[in-house]
C-alpha positions in Angstrom: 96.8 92.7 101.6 96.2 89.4 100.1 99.6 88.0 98.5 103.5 88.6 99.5 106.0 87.9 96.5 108.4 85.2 98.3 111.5 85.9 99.2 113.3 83.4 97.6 111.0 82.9 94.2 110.5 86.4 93.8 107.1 85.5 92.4 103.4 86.0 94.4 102.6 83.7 97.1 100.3 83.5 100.1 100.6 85.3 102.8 102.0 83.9 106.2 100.1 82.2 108.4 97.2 82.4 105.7 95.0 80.3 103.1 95.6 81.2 100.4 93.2 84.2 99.2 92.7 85.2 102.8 94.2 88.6 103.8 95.4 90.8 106.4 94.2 94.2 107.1 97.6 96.6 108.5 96.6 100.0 109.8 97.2 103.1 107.0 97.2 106.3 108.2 95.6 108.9 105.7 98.5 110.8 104.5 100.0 107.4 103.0 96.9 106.1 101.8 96.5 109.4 99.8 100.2 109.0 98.5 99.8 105.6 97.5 96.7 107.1 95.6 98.4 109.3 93.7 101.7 107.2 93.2 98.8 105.0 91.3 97.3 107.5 89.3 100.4 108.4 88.1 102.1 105.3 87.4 99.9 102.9 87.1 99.5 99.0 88.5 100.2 95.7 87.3 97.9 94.0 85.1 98.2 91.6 88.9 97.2 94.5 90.7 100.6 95.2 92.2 101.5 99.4 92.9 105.2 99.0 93.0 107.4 97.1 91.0 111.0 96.4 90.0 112.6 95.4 86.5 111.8 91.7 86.7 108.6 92.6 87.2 107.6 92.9 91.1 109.2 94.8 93.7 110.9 92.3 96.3 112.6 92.6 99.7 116.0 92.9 98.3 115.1 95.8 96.4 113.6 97.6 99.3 116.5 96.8 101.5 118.7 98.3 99.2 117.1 101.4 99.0 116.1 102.1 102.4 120.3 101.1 103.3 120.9 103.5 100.6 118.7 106.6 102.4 120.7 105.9 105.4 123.9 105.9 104.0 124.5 109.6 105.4 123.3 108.5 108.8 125.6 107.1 111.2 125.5 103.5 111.6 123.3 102.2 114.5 123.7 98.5 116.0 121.1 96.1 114.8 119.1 98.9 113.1 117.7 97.4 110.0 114.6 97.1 107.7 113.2 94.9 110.5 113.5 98.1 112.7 110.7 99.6 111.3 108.4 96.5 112.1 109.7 97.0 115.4 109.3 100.4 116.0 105.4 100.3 114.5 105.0 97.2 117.2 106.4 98.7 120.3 105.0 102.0 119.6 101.6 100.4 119.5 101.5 98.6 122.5 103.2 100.8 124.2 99.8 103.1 123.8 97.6 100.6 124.4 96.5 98.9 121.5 95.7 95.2 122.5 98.1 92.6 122.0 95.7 90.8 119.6 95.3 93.3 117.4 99.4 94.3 116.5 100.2 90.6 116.6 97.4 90.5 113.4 98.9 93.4 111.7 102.1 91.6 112.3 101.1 88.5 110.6 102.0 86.3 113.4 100.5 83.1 114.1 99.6 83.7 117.9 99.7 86.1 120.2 102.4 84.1 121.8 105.0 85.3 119.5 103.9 88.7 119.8 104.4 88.2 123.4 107.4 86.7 123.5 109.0 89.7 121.5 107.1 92.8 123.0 106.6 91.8 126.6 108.9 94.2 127.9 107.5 96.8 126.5 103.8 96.1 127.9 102.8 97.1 131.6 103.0 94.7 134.0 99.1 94.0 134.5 99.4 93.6 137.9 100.5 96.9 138.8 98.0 98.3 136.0 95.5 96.5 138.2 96.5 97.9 141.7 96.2 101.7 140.3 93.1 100.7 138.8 91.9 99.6 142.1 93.3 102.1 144.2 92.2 104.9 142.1 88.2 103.2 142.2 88.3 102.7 145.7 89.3 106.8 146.5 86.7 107.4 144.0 84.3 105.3 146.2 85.7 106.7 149.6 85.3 110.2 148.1 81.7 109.8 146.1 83.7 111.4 143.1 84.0 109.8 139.6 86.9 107.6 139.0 90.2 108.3 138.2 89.9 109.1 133.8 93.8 109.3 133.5 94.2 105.6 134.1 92.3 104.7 131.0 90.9 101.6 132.9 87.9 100.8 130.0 84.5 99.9 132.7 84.3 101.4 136.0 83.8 99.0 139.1 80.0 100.2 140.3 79.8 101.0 143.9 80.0 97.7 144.9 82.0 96.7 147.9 84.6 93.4 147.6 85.7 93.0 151.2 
């Protein structure tokens, strides 16, 4: 992605956080990719490039918020659920599997990981207790001569060397 189309112009500008003509890569899985494939060879693009558009032209914000309200018309109403939910949900659901802080808050388009922070901390395990099952699960491993603890997802293994 290397342009947004503003909010309030409605016409293409840089992205966030951005020079302009510098872009941000947002993880695709397959199956969307593939739609977005064959939305294209069946519709067309813009002579700008652009996949989807609306009848000025581009397709904005407004015109997304709309329809996605207008899906969930049948649905009952949930506090505070709205087209920022789906940023949300993407962003908790990834660091809540482990995907490194640094990474989501790119895909997010913020300009540090502080704000990414500041929003998801709750949702990320404390590192301190992370650490103590790390260590307690190497240090079994080293009383028992057996390989370490897989489960915990720990990345490098401690070598047999003793701390204390």
């Amino acid at each position: 992605m290397r342009e947004q189309i503003h909010s309030n112009t409605l016409r293409p500008a840089k992205l966030k956080h951005r020079k302009t003509g510098e872009f941000r890569e947002v993880p695709l899985p397959r199956s969307v990719r593939e739609a977005m494939e064959r939305y294209g060879e069946k519709h067309g693009i813009t002579k700008d490039g652009y996949l989807l558009r609306g009848p000025g032209g581009y397709f904005t914000e407004g015109m997304e918020r709309r329809r996605v309200r207008k899906l969930f018309t049948d649905l009952p109403p949930e506090e505070g659920v709205g087209m920022y939910g789906f940023r949300h949900y993407f962003a908790s659901n990834a660091l809540g599997n482990g995907i490194p802080i640094t990474d989501v808050a790119e895909w997010m388009g913020h300009n540090s990981i502080e704000e990414t922070y500041r929003t998801y901390q709750h949702l990320m395990p404390g590192s301190i207790t992370k650490a103590a099952r790390i260590f307690g699960c190497a240090r079994r491993s080293l009383a028992s001569s057996r390989s370490p603890c897989s489960a915990l997802n720990a990345g490098p293994v401690i070598e047999r060397t003793v701390l204390w």
